[in-house]
Every structure is written in C-alpha cells, then in structure tokens.
C-alpha positions in Angstrom: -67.3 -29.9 -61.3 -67.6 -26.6 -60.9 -70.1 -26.8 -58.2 -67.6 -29.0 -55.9 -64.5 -26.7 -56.5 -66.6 -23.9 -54.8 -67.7 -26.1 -52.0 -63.8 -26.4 -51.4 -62.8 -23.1 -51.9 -65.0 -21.5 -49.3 -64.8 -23.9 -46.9 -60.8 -23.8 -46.8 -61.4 -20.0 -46.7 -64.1 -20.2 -43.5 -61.3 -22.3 -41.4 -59.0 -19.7 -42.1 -61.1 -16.8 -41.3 -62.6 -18.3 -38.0 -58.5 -18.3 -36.8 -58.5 -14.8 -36.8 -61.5 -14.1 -35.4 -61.9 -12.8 -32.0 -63.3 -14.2 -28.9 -67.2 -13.6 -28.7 -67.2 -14.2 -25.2 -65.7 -11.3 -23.6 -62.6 -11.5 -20.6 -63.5 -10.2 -17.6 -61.1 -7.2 -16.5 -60.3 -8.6 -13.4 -58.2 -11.7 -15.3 -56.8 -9.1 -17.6 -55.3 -7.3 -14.2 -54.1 -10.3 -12.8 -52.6 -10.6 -15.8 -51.0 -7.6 -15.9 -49.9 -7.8 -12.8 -48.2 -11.3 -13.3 -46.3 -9.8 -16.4 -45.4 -6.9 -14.0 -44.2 -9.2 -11.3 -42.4 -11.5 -13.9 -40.4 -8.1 -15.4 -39.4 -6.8 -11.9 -38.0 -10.5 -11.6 -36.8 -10.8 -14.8 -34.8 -7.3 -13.9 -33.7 -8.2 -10.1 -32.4 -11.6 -11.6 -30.6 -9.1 -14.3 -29.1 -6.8 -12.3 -27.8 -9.4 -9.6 -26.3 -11.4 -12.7 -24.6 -7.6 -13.8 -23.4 -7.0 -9.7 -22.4 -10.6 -9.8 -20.4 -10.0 -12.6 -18.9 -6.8 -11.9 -17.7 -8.3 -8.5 -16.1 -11.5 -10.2 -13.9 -8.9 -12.6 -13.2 -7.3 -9.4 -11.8 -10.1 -7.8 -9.9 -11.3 -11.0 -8.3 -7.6 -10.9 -7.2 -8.2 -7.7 -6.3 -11.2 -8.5 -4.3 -10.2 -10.8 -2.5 -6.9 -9.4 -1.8 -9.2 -6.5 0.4 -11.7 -8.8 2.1 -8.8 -10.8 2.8 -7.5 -7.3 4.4 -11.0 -6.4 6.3 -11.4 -9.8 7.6 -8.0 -9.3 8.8 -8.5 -6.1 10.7 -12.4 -7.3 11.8 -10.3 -10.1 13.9 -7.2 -8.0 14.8 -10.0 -5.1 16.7 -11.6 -8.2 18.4 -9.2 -9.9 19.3 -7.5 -6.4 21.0 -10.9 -5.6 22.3 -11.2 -9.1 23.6 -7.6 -8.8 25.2 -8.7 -5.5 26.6 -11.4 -6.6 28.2 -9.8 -9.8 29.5 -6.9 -7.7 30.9 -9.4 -4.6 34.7 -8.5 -5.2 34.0 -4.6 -5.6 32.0 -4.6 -3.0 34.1 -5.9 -0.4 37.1 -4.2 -1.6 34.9 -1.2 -0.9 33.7 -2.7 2.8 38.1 -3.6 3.4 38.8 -0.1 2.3 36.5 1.6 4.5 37.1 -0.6 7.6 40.9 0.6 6.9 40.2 3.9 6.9 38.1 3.9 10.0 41.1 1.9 11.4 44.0 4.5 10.6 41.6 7.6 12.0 41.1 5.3 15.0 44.8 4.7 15.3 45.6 8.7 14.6 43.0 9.5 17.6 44.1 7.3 20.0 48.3 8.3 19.5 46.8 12.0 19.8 45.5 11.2 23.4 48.2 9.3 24.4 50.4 12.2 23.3 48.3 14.6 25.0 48.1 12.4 28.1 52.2 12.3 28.4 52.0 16.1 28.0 50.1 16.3 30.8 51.4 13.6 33.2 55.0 15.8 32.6 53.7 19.2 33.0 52.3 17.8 36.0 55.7 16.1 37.4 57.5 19.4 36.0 54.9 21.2 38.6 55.2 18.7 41.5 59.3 19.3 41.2 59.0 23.1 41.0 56.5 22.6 44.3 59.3 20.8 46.0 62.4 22.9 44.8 59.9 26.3 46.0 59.1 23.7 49.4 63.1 23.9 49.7 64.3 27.3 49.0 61.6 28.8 51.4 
C-alpha cells in the first residue's frame, strides 16, 4: 500500500509541474515582433474606436443642448405671446379709453390750430380790403 500511494502522489505532482513549465523550444524574435506589433496596432485601434465613441458622444450632448435651448427658446416665446395677449385682453377697456382720450386731444389741438388760421386769415383778408380802400380814397383825393 504504501508503495502504490507514492506512485500516485508523484505522478499527480509531475502533471502539475509540467503545466508550468516553459517552452523548450525557443520563439523566434521575429513572431514575438509581429506580435508586438499586432497588440500595438490592436491598441491604436482600440484607442481611435475610443476616442470617436468620446467625439461621438460629446457631439450627441451637443445636439441635445441645442435641442434643448431651442425648445426653452420656443416655450419662452408661447409663454410672453400669451400673457401679452392675456395682458391685452385684461387691459382692453383701459386701454381704449386711453387710445379715445388721446385721439380727443389730438382732435381739440387740431380744432384750436385750424380756428387760429382762419382767424389769422380774416385778419389778413381785412387789413388787405382796409388797404385796397385807403388806395382808392388816396386814388380820389389826389
């Protein structure tokens, strides 16, 4: 028995050990470049595919903040529009009482300026017929 379980032993201890060993045969260096240069090629991929995915991304947020400044800019607007008309609307009596009042007062000055001309034009038609008689009553005396 004791003869068999140290048969067992070392040979489950050889299959382990000849996992871990390394390669007899030694790679040639021009695999271990090509190697190298596949992992190289493979990284500079890995980081183009990286950085388009992070420009990518940075563009889509750009466009969602434009999308959204553009809607806020649009609510804002309906928003002002509404409470202008609602404004309006609340103020409708005031404000044409206010248009009425003016349009009267632009009325009366109106009024005023024209009765000052025709005044002034009466003056002047009779201190013109007042000169044309004093013309004629000088034509006769001489």
């Amino acid at each position: 028995m004791g003869r068999s379980r140290s048969r067992s032993s070392s040979r489950s201890k050889h299959t382990k050990s000849s996992k871990h060993k390394k390669r007899s045969r030694p790679r040639s260096r021009s695999r271990d470049k090509e190697r190298v240069r596949k992992r190289s090629k493979s990284r500079k991929n890995e980081e183009k595919k990286a950085e388009f995915e992070r420009q990518r991304k940075i563009q889509q947020q750009e466009i969602e903040e434009k999308l959204i400044e553009e809607e806020t800019a649009r609510r804002v607007e309906e928003l002002v529009a509404k409470r202008v008309e609602e404004e309006l609307e609340k103020r409708k009596d005031e404000i044409e009482g206010e248009v009425l009042r003016r349009v009267e007062d632009a009325r009366r000055i109106m009024e005023k300026q024209l009765l000052e001309e025709l005044k002034r034009q009466r003056q002047a038609e009779l201190a013109a017929q007042k000169a044309r008689e004093e013309e004629k009553r000088a034509k006769r005396e001489n």
